[in-house]
N, C-alpha and C positions, 0 to 999 in steps of 0.2 A: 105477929105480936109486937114488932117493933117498927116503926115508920121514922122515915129521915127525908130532910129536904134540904136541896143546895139551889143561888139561883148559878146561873153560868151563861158567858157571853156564845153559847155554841147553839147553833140551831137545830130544832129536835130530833132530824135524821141523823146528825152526827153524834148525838147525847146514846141514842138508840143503838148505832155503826158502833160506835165508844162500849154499850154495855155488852155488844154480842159479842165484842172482841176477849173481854175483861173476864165476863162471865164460863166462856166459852175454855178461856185457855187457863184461869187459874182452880175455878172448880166444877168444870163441867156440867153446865146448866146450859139446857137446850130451850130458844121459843117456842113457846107451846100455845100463842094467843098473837094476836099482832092487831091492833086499831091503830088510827092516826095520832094518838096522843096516849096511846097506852101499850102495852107489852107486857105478856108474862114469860117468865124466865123456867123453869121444873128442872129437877136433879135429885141426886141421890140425898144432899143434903137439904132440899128443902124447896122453895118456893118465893120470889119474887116477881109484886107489880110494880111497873115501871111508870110513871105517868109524867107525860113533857107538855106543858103548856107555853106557847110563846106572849110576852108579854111587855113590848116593845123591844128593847135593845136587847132585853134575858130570856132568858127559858128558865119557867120554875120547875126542878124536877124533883116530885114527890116518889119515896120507896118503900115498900110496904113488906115487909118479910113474914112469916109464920113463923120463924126461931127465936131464939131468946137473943138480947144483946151481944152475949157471948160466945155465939155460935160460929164458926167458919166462913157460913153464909154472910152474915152480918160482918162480920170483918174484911169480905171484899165486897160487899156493897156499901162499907165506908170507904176502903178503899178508893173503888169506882168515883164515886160524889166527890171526894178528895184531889181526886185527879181530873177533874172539868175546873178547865180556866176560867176564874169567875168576869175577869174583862178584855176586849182583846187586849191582844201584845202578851198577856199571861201566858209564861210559859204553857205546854199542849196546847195552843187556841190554833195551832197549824199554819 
């Protein structure tokens, strides 16, 4: 029900490596889907698609939630998007 999209200087396996870390340890959301540019994420609160396309120097990464704005889910999947450095040298760009 809610979508969000950040670009970010990370390349898509790290964007992906980033969400299974983020998702995994703040609200327990396992992958349950994995394609080259896409991922889903399932848990007790909900449901996230992950989609990374690169597109010169950026990766656009679109996210696609079933909860409301307000939800848990959604506030680390802001989170997450929040915390990809949008160029390198940006802090987390590793």
């Amino acid at each position: 029900m809610s979508d969000y999209e950040r670009m970010t200087a990370l390349p898509i396996d790290e964007v992906f490596a980033r969400a299974e870390q983020v998702f995994g340890a703040r609200i327990e959301l396992a992958r349950t889907h994995a394609a080259p540019h896409e991922a889903t994420y399932t848990g007790r609160e909900g449901t996230v698609v992950l989609e990374a396309h690169r597109h010169g120097p950026y990766t656009s990464v679109v996210a696609r939630t079933d909860q409301l704005r307000t939800s848990r889910l959604d506030n680390v999947v802001r989170h997450l998007l929040n915390a990809l450095p949008y160029q390198p040298g940006d802090p987390g760009a590793g």
